[in-house]
Every structure is written in C-alpha cells, then in structure tokens.
C-alpha positions as CSV (number, residue, x, y, z in Angstrom):
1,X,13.3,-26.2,14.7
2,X,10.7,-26.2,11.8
3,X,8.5,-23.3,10.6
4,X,5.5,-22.9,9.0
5,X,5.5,-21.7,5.0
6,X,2.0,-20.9,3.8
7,X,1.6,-21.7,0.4
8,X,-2.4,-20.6,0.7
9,X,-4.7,-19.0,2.9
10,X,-8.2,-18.3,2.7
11,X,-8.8,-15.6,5.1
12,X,-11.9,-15.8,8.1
13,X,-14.7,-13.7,8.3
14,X,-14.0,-10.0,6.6
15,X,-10.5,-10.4,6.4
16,X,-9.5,-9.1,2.5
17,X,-5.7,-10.2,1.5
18,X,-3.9,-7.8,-0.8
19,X,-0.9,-7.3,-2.5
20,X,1.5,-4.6,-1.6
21,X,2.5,-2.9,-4.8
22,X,5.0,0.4,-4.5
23,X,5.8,2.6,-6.8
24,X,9.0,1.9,-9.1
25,X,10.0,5.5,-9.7
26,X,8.6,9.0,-8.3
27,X,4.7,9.5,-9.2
28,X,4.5,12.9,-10.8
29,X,1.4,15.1,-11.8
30,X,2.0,18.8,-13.2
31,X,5.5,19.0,-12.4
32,X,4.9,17.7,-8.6
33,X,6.2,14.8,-7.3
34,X,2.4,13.3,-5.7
35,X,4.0,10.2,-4.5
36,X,7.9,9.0,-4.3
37,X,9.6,6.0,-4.8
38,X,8.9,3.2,-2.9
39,X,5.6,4.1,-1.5
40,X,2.5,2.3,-1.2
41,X,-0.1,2.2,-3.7
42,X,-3.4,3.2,-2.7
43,X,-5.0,0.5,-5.2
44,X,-4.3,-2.8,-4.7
45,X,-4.9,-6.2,-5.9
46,X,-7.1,-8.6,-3.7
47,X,-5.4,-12.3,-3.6
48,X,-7.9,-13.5,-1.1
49,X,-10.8,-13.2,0.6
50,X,-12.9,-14.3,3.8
51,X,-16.2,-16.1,3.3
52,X,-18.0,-12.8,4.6
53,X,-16.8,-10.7,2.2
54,X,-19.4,-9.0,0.0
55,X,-19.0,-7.8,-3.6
56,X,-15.1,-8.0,-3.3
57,X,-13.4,-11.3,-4.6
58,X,-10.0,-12.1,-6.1
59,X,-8.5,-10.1,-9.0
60,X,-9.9,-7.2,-8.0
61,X,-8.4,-3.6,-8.2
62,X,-9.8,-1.8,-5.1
63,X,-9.2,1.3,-3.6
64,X,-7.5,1.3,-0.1
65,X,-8.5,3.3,2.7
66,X,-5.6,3.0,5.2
67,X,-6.7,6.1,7.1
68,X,-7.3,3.6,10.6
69,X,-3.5,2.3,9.8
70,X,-2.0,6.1,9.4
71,X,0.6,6.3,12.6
72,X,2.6,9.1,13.6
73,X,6.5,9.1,13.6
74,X,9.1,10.8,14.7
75,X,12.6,11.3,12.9
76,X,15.8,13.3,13.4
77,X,15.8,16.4,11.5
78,X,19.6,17.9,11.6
79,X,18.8,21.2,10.4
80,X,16.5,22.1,13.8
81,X,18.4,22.3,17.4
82,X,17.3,21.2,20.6
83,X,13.7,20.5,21.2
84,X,12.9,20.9,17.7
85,X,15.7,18.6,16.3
86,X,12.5,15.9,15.4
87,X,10.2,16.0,12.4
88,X,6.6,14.6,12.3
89,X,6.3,11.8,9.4
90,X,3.7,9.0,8.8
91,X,3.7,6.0,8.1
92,X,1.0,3.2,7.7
93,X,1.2,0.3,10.2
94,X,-1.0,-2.4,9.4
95,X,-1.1,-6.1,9.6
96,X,1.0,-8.1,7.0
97,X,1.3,-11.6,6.0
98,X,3.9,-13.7,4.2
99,X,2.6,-16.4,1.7
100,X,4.8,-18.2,-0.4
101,X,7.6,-15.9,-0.3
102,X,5.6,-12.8,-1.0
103,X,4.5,-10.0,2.3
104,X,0.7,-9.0,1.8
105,X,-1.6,-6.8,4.0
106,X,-4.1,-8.3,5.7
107,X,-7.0,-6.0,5.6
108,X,-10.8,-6.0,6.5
109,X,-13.4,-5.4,4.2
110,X,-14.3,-1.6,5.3
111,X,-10.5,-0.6,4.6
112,X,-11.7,-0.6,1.0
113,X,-13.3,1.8,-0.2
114,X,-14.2,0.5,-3.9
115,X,-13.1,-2.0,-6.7
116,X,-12.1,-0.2,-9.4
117,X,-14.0,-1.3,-12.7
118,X,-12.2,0.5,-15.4
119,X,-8.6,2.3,-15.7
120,X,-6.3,2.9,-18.2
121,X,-2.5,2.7,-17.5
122,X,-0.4,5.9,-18.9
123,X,3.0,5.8,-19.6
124,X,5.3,8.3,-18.9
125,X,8.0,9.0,-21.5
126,X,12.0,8.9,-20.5
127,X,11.9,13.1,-21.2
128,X,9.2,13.3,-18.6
129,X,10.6,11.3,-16.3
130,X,14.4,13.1,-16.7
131,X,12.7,16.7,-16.9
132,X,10.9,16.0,-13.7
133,X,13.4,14.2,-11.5
C-alpha cells in the first residue's frame, strides 16, 4: 500500500497554514507560571497561505485566536470521590496537517487576529528559571 507525503501545499480559499511552536520550558511572568511546558503558542508562524487571504502571507508572526477550537475535557482527578472524581480541562482541537515530516494547523484567516510587526525576544537567565521552577 503507498501513501501520500506532501512535500508542499498551497492552501484553497482562506485557509492560513501555521506552524505549531510550544513552549520549551514553563512561561513565567512575576513569579507565576502564565503558560507550562509544552503548550501552544498563541503566535505563530504562517508557512502558507490560500489565494484569498488578505494582508497575511508567509513569514508572518500572527496572533492566534483559537477561541472557536477551545473544547472541553474531562480528566480523572483522584483527590475528589464519586461524582466529583472528574476535573474540567481544555484543550484546543483544531485541524492539523502533516507536510514533510512536520504537523501544522490548518487555520482560516479570521482565527488570526493580527501579524505581529515588531517584538523583541527576552531571555530569561538560568537563576530565573531555577528560582521560579
């Protein structure tokens, strides 16, 4: 049986193809951890785009809004008994493709809401990482 392995895609209408970058280590602002390990960053880099697309194109940085993707879940929580032994998480469920190896998201266009023109990147130091861990 053969496959299919997509080297390239160029996505149809308002279709927006972005990477899915996580977070190496725990995100941590004033002492609070704001985002752990592993999760998703809510800024992105676009790969791809459809031919409708407007104003986005690819290199951008943009700003997700995943708030249509946000599903509930459900996970066992030993310290509760009975009917409460199950604790509300979330978790974003949204389409993802595989292209050359790598899993992107396969977004529309109105699930961002901006490209980000300027940043500056900020390193934490070691001490601020031990100290906060």
């Amino acid at each position: 049986m053969k496959d299919l392995k997509i080297k390239k895609l160029k996505p149809q209408f308002t279709t927006v193809i972005t990477t899915l970058d996580v977070y190496e280590d725990n995100l941590i602002e004033d002492g609070i951890v704001v985002a752990p390990k592993g999760a998703l960053k809510l800024y992105q880099r676009v790969v791809a785009v459809g031919p409708n697309v407007r104003e986005i194109k690819e290199g951008d940085l943009v700003l997700l809004n995943l708030q249509n993707y946000l599903k509930r879940k459900w996970k066992e929580n030993s310290i509760k008994e009975d009917i409460e032994n199950m604790e509300e998480s979330y978790v974003y469920d949204f389409p993802k493709i595989l292209i050359d190896g790598e899993i992107y998201a396969k977004l529309q266009d109105r699930d961002i809401d901006g490209i980000i023109e300027d940043y500056e990147e900020v390193e934490i130091t070691e001490s601020e990482k031990d100290s906060l861990i």
